[in-house]
C-alpha positions in Angstrom: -138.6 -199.8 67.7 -141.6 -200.6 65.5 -145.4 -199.7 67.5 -148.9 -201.4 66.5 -150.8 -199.3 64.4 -153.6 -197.0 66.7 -156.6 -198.4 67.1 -159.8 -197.6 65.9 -163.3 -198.1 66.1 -162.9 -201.3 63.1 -160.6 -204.0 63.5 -156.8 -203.7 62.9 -155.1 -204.3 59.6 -153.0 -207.2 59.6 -149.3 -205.4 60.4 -147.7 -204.9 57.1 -144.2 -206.1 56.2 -141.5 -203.5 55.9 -140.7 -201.4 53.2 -138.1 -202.7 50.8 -134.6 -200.7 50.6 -134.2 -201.7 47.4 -136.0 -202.5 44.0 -136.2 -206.8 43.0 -132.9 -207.3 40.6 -135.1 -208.0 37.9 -138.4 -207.6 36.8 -140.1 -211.1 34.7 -140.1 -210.9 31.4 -143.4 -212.9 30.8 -146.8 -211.7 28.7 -148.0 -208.7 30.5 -150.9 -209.3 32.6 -154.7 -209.5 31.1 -157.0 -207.1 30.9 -159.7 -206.6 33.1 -163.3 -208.1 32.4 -165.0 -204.9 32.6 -163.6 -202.6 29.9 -163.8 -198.8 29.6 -165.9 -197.7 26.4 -163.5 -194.6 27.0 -160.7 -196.2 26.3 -160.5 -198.8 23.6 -157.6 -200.8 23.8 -156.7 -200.0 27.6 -158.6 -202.1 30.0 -157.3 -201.9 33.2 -154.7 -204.5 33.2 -155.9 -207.4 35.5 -153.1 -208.8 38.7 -152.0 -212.1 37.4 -151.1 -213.9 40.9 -149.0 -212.7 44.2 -146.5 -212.5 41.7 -147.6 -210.2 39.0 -145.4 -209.5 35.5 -144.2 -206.4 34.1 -143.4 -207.0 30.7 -143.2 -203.6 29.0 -141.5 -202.1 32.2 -138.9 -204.7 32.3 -136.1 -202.7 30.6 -135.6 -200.1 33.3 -133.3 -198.1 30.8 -137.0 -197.3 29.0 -138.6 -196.1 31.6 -140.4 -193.2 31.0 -140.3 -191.3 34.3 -136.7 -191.9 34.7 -135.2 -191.8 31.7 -131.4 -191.9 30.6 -129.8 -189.6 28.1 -126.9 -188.7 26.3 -124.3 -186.3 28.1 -125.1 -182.8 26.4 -128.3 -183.8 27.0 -128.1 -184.5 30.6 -130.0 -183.3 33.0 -126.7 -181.9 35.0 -125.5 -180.3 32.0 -128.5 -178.3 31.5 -129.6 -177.7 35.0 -126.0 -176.0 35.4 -125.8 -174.1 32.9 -129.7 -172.8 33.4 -128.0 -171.7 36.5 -125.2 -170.2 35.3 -127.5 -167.8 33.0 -130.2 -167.4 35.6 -127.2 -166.2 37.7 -125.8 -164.1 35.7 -129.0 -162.4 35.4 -129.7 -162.1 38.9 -126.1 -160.0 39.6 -127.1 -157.6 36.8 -130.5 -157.0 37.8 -129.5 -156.5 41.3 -126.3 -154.3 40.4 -129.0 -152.2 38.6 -131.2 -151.9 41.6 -128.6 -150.8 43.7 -127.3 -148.5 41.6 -130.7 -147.2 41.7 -131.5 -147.3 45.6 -128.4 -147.2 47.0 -127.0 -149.8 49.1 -128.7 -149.0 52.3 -131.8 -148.4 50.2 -131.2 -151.8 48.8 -130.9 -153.6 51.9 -133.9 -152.3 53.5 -136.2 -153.0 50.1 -134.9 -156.5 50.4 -135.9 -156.8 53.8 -139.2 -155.4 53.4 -139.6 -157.0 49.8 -139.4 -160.5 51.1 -141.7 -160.6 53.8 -144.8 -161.9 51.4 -142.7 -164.0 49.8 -142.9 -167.2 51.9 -146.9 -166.6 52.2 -147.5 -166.1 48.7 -145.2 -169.5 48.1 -147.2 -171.3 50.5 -150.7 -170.2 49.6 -149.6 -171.5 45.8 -148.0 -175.1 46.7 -151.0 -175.6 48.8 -152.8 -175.6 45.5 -150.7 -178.3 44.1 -150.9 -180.7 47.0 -152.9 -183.7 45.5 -150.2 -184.1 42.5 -147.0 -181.6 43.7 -145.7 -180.6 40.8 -141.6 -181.1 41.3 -139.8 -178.2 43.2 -136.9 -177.7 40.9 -139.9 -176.4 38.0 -141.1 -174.3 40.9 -137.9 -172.8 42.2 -137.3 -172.4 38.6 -139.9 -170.2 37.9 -139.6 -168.1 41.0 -136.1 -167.5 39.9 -137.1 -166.5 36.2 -139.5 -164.2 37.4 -137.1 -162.4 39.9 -133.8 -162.2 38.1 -134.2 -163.4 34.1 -138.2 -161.8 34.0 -137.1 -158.4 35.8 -134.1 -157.6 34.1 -135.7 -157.7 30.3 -138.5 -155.8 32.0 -136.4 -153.0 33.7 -134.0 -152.9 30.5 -136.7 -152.8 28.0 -139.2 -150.3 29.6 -136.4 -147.6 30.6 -135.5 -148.3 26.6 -139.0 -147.8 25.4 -139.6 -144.6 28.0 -136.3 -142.6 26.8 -137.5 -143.3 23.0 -140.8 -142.3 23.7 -139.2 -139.3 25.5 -137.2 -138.8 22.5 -139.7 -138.9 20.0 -142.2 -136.7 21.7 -140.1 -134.6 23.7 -142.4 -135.1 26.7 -140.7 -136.9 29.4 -144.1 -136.9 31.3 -146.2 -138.3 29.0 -143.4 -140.5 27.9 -143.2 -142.0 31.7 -147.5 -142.4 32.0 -147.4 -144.2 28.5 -144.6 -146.3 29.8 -146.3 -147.3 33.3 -149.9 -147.5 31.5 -149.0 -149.1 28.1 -145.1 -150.8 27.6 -145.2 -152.0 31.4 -147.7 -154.4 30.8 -146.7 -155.7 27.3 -143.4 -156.4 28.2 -143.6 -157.7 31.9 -146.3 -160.3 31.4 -144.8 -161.1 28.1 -141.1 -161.8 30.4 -142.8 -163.8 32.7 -145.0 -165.6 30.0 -141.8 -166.9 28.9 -141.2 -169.3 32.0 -144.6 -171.0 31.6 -144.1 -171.4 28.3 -140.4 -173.1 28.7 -142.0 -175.0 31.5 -144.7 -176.6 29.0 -142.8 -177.0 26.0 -139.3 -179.0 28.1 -141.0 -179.9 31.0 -145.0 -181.2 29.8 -144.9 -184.1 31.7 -144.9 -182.3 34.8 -147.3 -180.0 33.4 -151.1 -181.4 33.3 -153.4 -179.3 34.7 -155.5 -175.9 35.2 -153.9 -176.3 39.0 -150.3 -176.5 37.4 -150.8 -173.5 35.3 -151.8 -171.5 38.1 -149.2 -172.2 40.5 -146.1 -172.0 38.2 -147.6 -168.9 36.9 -148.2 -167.5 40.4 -144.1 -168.8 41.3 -143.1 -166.7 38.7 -145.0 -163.8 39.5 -144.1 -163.7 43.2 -140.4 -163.7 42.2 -140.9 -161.2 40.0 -142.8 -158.6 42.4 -140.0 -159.3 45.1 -137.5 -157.6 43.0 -139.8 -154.6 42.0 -140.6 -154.2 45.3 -136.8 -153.9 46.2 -136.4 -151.0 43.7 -140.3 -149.3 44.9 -139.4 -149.8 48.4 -135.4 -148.8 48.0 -136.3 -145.6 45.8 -139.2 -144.6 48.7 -136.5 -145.0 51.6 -134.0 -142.4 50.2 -137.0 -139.9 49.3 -137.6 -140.0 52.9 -133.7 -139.9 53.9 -133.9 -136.8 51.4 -136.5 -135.4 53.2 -134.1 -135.8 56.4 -136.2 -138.3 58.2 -133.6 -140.6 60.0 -135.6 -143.8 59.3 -138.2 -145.6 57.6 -140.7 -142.0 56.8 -143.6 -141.6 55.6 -142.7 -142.6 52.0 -141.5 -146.3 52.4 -144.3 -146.8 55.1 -147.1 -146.0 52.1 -145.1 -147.7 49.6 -144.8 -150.9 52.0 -148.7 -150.5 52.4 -149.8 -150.7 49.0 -147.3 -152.8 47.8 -147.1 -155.7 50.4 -150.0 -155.1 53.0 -152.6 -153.9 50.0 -151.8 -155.7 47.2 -149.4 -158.7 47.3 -151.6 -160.6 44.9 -151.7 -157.6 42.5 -148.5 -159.5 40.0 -149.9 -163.0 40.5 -152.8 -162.2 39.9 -152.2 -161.0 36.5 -149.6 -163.8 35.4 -152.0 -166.5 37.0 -154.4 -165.2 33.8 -151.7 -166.2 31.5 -151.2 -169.5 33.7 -154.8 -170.7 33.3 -154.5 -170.2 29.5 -151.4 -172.8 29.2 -153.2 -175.0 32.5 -156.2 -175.4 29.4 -153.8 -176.2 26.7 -152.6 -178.2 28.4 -156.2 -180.4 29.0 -156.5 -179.7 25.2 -156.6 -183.0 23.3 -153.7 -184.0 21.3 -155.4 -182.6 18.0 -156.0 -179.5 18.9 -153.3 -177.9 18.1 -155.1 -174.7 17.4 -157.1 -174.5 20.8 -153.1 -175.2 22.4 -152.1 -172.1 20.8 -155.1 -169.8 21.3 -155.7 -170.0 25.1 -152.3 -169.2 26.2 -152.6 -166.0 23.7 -155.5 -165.3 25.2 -154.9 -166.0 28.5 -151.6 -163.8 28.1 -153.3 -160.7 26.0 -156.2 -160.7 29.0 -152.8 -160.3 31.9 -151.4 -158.0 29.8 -155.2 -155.9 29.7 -155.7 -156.2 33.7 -152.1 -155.0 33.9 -152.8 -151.6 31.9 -156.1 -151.3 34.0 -154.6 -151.1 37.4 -151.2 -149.4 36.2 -153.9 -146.7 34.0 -155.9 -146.3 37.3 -153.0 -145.1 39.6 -151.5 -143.3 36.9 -154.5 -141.2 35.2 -156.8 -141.7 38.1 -155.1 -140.5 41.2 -155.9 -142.4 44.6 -159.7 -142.5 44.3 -159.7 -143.8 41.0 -156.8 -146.8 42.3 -158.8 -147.5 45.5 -162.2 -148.1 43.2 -160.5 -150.6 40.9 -158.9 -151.9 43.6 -162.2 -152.3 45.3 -164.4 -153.0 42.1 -162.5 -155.4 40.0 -159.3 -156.6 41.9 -160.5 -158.0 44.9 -163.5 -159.8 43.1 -161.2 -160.9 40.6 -159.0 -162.4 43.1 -161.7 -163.9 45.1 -162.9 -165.6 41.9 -159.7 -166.9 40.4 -159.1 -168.3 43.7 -162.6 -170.2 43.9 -161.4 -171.4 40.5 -157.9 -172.8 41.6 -159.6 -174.4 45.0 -162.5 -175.9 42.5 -160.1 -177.4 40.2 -158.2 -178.8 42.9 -161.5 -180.9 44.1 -161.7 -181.4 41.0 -158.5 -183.7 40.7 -159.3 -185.4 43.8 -163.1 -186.5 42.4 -161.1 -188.0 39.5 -159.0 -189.6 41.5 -162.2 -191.0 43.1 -163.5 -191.8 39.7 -160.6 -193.4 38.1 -158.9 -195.5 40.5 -161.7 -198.1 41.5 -161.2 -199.3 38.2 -157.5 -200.8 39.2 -159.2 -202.0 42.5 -161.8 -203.9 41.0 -158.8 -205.7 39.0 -156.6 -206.5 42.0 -153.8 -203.8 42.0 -155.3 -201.9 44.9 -157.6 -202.4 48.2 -161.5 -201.1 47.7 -160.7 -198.8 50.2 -157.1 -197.1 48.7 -159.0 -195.3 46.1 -161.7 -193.7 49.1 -158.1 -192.3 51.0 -156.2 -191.4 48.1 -159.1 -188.5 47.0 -158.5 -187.0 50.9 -156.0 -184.8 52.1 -156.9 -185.8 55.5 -157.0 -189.7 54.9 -153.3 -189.0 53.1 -152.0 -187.2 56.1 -153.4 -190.1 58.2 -151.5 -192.9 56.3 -148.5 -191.5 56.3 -148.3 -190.2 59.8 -149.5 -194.3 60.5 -146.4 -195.2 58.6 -144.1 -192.9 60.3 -145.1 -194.3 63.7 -145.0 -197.8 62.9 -141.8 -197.9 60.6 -140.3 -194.2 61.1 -139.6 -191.8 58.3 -138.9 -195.0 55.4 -142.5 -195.8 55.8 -143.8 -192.1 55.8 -141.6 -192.1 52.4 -142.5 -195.2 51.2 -146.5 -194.5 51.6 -145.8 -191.0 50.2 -144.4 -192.2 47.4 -147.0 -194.6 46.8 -149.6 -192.1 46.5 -147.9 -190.2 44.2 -147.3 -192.5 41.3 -151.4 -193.4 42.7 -152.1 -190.0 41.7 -149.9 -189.5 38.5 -151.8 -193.4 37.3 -155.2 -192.0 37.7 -154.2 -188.6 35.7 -152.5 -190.3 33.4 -155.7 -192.7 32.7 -157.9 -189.8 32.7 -155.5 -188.0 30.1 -155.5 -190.9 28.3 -159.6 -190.8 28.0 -159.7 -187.7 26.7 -156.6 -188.0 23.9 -153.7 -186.5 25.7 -151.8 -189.1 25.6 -151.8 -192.0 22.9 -152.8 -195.6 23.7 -149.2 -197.2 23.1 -147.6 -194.7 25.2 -150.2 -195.3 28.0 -149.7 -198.7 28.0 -146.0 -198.2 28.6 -146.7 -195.9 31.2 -148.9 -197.7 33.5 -147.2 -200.9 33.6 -144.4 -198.9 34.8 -146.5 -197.0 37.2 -148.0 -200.8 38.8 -145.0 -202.0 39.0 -144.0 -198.6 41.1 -147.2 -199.2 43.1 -146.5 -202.9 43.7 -143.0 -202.4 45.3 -144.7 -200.3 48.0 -147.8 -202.2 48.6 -146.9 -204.2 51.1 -146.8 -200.8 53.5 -148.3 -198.5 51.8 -151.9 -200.2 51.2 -152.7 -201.2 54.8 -151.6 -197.7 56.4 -154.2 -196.4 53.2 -157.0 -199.0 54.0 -156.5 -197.9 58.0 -156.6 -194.2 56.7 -159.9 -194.4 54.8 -161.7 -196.4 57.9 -160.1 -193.4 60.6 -161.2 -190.4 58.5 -164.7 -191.9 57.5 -164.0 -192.5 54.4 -165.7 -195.8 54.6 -168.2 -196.1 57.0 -168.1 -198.4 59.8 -170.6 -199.5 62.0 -170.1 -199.0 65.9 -168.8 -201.8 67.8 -171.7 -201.5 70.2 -174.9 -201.6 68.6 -176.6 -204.9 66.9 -177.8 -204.9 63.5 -180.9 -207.1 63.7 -179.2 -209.3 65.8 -176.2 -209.1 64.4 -172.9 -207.8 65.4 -169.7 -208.7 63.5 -167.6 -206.9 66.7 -169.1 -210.2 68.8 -167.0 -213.5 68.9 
């Protein structure tokens, strides 16, 4: 059973219709719409496309078989084929890796690292999609890179540094300084480099979903997370059966330490590092399209400076002792993590004042209410709408207005891409007409639950219903 909207201190909007099940069987195949009087100096060639009646066209969207965010392909190409047999491998690795573990920690040292291992887990995972809450990049890219990091990421990093330690050993015929070198020197080359590797196949296959600082830093944290939770199975593993060799009967003195520094300590010690690497692909990625140079650089540099904080915390427990850990901890970690994280909270205000920015532009031509583009740069007024929707149509509506401000979002990136040279003015074109039309099949429930939004959070200011503005009061018949 459908309720009114709540009320509020402004009048109601007018109830909107419900959401449509499913898309019109056609789309016109008329002009496309004109472009807005007031053109953007930023953008020659792609005005803000005017609404041409109740009925608007969508010429260059028409063909759904071209659209861009859903497209078609051929069946080796498929998405099915590949996501199954990225499985497959990513499986694959992950039986190896843990067989190895195992083998190292025994099984009831296994299952106690993994039970200790994935206590940060969820909180790490949660701390990084909260990043990526005004455009959520897709979950599958996500779950992706958590999986690289812990099974594909971990097994080239145990394989190549026991590799590189017996050579080393080999060569010098010093096991101990064979093992420091390792820890302080190969460790860091070759476990950033592993975990490089799924930003990198993210940006290259998957660079539509890939636009910002924000979206380098929270794959690259994904990744990093996964990977620690498997090293942390073989630290925390190998500490329980010192302390079952020592004859305690449970979890000793060893694994308690280990489970200090490790989880309790330092957590954000691995993401921090990779998030480095992250931040030089998130600027590529802002990189205009002819800078191909600049697209290359930053991730190198972004990678060698993970790699270079690596060997400094691995150097200070190794060469240091515990005074000379707990001082870098203390000196450089903690500030480092306190400033990369003012950095990932100030880029995402940063997307929502461009949302601000970019968006009146479409309501001055028609496609949205004046006040959508005040609730689509809030978290709060976004919550709002959709928890508005949910009560008045049940989850459809939630769905339907969630959706809505997603392709919102993705139109106002995309336009802002599209300003700086990311994205070429054909392709735009394409693009947003696809991403109106989107926008206009949700409209009719997503706009008023926005517009109700903006006016409940104070987005848009409204005066009280009982005071008289020289005289006047609109509240008064």
């Amino acid at each position: 059973m459908s309720h009114p909207l709540p009320s509020a201190s402004s009048p109601e909007p007018s109830p909107p219709s419900p959401p449509a099940s499913q898309p019109p069987a056609h789309l016109p195949s008329q002009a496309g719409p004109p472009a807005v009087e007031t053109r953007d100096a930023s953008l020659p060639h792609a005005d803000v496309p005017a609404r041409d009646g109740d009925e608007p066209s969508f010429a260059v969207a028409a063909d759904r078989s071209q659209w861009r965010y859903r497209p078609r392909r051929a069946f080796w190409r498929s998405r099915i084929v590949r996501a199954v047999t990225l499985i497959v491998l990513l499986a694959l690795c992950a039986l190896v890796i843990l067989a190895l573990v195992r083998e190292q920690t025994g099984t009831e040292g296994f299952l106690v690292g993994l039970g200790l291992a994935v206590l940060p887990v969820p909180l790490l995972m949660a701390a990084f999609r909260w990043l990526d809450r005004v455009e959520p990049g897709p979950w599958k890219n996500l779950l992706f890179a958590f999986a690289w990091g812990a099974f594909a990421a971990a097994l080239v990093a145990i394989l190549a540094n026991s590799f590189a330690v017996r050579w080393i050993a080999t060569a010098t015929a010093d096991p101990r300084s064979a093992d420091d070198l390792g820890a302080t020197v190969i460790a860091p080359v070759v476990e950033e480099s592993a975990k490089a590797a799924a930003i990198l196949l993210l940006f290259l296959f998957r660079r539509r979903d890939f636009r910002s600082l924000v979206d380098g830093v929270v794959i690259a944290g994904f990744t990093a997370t996964g990977f620690a939770f498997t090293e942390n199975i073989l630290y925390l593993g190998n500490a329980f059966g010192e302390d079952q060799d020592l004859g305690d009967g449970g979890i000793g003195a060893v694994t308690a330490g280990t489970f200090f520094v490790r989880v309790v300590m330092s957590p954000f010690a691995h993401p921090l590092f990779t998030v480095l690497t992250g931040i030089g692909f998130g600027l590529a990625a802002l990189a205009p399209r002819g800078k191909r140079l600049r697209r290359v650089l930053l991730p190198l540099a972004g990678l060698l400076l993970a790699m270079g904080v690596h060997a400094l915390w691995n150097g200070s427990a190794t060469f240091g002792g515990p005074l000379a850990f707990y001082a870098v901890y203390a000196v450089f970690m903690v500030p480092a993590f306190g400033l990369l994280t003012w950095l990932a909270v100030w880029s995402r205000q940063k997307e929502l004042r461009t949302i601000a920015g970019v968006l009146p532009a479409y309501a001055a031509a028609g496609w949205l209410s004046p006040e959508e583009p005040l609730a689509l740069s809030s978290m709060r007024a976004r919550r709002t709408a959709r928890a508005v929707a949910s009560r008045t149509y049940g989850r459809a509506g939630a769905r339907t207005v969630g959706e809505y401000e997603s392709f919102a979002t993705t139109l106002a990136f995309l336009r802002e891409r599209a300003r700086r040279g990311t994205v070429p003015v054909p392709d735009f074109a394409a693009r947003e007409q696809e991403l109106l039309h989107h926008l206009w099949e949700r409209r009719a429930t997503a706009s008023p639950a926005l517009s109700y939004a903006a006016r409940a959070t104070g987005r848009v200011w409204v005066p009280p219903q009982y005071l008289d503005y020289g005289g006047y009061n609109p509240y008064k018949g």
